[in-house]
ZALO-546376 format. One line per 2 residues: their letters; for each residue y, x, z of C-alpha. Coordinates in steps of 0.05 Angstrom, whole numbers. Layout:
<rs>
A) Y:X:Z ~ ... .
</rs>
This chain:
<rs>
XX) 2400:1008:1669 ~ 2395:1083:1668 .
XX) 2382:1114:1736 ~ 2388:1192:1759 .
XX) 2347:1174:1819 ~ 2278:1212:1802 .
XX) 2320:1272:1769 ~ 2351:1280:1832 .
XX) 2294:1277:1877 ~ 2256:1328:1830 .
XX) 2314:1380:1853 ~ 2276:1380:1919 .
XX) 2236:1429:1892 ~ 2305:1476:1892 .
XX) 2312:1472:1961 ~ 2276:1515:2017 .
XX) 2263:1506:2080 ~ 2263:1566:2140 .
XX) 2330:1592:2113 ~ 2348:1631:2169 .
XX) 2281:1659:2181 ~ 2249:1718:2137 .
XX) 2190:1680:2102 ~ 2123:1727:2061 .
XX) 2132:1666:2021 ~ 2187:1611:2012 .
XX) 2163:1537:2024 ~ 2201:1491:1974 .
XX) 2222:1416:2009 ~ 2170:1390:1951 .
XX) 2126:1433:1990 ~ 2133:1417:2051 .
XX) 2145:1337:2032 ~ 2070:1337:2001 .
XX) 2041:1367:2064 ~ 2076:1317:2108 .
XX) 2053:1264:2069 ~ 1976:1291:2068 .
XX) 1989:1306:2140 ~ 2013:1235:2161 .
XX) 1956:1200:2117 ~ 1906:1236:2159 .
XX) 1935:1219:2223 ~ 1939:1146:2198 .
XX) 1865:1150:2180 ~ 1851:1181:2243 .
XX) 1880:1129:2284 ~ 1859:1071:2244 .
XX) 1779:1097:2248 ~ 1776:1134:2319 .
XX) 1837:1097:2355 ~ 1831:1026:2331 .
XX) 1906:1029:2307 ~ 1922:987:2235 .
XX) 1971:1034:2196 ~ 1981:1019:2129 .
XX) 1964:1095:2109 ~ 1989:1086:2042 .
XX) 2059:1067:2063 ~ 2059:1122:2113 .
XX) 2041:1176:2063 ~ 2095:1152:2005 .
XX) 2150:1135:2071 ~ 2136:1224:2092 .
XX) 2141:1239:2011 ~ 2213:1210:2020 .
XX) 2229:1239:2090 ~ 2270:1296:2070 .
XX) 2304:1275:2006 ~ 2364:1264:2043 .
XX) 2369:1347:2044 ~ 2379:1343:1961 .
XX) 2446:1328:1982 ~ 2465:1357:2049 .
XX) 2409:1415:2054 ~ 2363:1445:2100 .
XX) 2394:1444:2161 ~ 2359:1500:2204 .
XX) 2333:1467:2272 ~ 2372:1504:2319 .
XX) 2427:1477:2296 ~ 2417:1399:2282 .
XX) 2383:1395:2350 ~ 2434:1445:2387 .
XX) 2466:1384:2422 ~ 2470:1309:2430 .
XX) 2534:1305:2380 ~ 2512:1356:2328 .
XX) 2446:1318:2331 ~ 2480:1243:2325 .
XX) 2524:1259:2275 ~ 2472:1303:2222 .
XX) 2429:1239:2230 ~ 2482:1195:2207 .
XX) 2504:1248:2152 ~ 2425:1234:2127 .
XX) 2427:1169:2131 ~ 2482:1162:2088 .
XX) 2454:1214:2035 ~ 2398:1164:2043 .
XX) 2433:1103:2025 ~ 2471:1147:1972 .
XX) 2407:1166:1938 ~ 2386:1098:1935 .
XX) 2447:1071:1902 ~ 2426:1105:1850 .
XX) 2364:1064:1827 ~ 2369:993:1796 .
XX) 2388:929:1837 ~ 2312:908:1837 .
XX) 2279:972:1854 ~ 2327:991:1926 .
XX) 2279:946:1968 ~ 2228:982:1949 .
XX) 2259:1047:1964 ~ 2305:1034:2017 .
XX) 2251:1014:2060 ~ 2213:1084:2060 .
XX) 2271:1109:2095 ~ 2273:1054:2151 .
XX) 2198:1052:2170 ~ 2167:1022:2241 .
XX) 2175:1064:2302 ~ 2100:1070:2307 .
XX) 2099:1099:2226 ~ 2163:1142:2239 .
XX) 2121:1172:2301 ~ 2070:1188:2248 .
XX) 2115:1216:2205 ~ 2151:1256:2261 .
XX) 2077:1290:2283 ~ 2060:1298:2209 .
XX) 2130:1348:2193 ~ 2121:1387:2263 .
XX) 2050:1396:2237 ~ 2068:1421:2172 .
XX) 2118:1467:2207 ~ 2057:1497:2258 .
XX) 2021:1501:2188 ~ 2074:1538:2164 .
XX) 2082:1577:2227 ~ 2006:1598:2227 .
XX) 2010:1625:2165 ~ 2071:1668:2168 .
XX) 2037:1691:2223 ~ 1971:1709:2193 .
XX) 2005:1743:2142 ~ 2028:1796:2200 .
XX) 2103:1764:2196 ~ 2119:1763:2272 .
XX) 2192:1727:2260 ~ 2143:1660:2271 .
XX) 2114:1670:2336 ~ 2167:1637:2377 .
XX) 2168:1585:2329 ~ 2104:1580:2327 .
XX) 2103:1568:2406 ~ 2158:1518:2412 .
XX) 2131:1473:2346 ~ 2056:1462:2381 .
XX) 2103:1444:2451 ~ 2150:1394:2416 .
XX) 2078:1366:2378 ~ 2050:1358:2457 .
XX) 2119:1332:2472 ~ 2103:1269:2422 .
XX) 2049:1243:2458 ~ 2020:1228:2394 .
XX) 1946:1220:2401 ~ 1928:1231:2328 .
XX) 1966:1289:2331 ~ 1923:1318:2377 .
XX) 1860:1302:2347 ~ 1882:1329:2286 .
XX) 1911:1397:2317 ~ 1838:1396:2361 .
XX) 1804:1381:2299 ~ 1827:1414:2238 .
XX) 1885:1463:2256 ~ 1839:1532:2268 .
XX) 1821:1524:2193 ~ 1896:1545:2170 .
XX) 1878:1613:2210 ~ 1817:1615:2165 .
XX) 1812:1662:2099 ~ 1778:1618:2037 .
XX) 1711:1661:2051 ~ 1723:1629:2126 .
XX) 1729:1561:2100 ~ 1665:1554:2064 .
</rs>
């Protein structure tokens, strides 16, 4: 059987995120789906070695590859919208989940298990997930920033709030323990 499924999801690279913000430079949802996944595999790491958790990291990391592929279809939607109330916020999430399940129709019979299942992970690995994208987005944040773009600054405020509002441990260790390297030049980092 012939499937489109992985010359859809390479379209991700098509789409940017921070649409209605002015960006020094645009962040592709291939981008930003490879930093969440690095992002989450750390935190996974971090809470299986310091916190005594038992993630499987690996399924973590490939689950945040796959968290956004739902916007091939229906876009970026900019956060001040799908969280500006209860209904907007009910209804986008359905809206992904069917994108989802329309993505995965796609692929052959014996490979939607497979698949299907990165987009319905635990609630403890969808936590993980959840801490690794706001992460990514105070990465993204910083870095606008740095470049002298002040359009991030409130952004920048509310994303490291909503990453306290998680209560995510590993989020924290990672923000305590590696996030003041983003603000870094290369010549800072070595």
């Amino acid at each position: 059987m012939k499937s489109h499924f992985f010359a859809v999801i390479s379209r991700m690279k098509n789409i940017y995120r921070w649409g209605l913000m002015r960006n020094t430079k645009q962040e592709s949802l291939s981008e930003h789906s490879f930093e969440v996944a690095v992002v989450a595999h750390a935190l996974c790491v971090i809470g299986n070695t310091r916190l005594n958790k038992n993630y499987d990291q690996n399924f973590v990391a490939v689950a945040a590859l796959y968290h956004d592929t739902s916007e091939i279809i229906t876009g970026d939607m900019p956060t001040p919208v799908k969280y500006f109330n209860e209904e907007i916020k009910t209804t986008y999430k359905k809206i992904e989940t069917l994108a989802e399940k329309s993505l995965t129709d796609m692929l052959p019979d014996d490979m939607k298990d497979t698949y299907s299942a990165l987009y319905t992970p635990d609630s403890e690995s969808k936590k993980i997930i959840k801490a690794a994208d706001k992460i990514s987005a105070l990465i993204k944040c910083v870095q606008e920033i740095n470049m002298g773009n002040k359009e991030f600054i409130k952004a920048e405020k509310s994303t490291r709030k909503s990453i306290k509002e998680l209560k995510c441990e590993e989020a924290d260790i990672f923000l305590n323990g590696f996030m003041d390297s983003f603000s870094l030049t290369l010549d800072e980092q070595n």
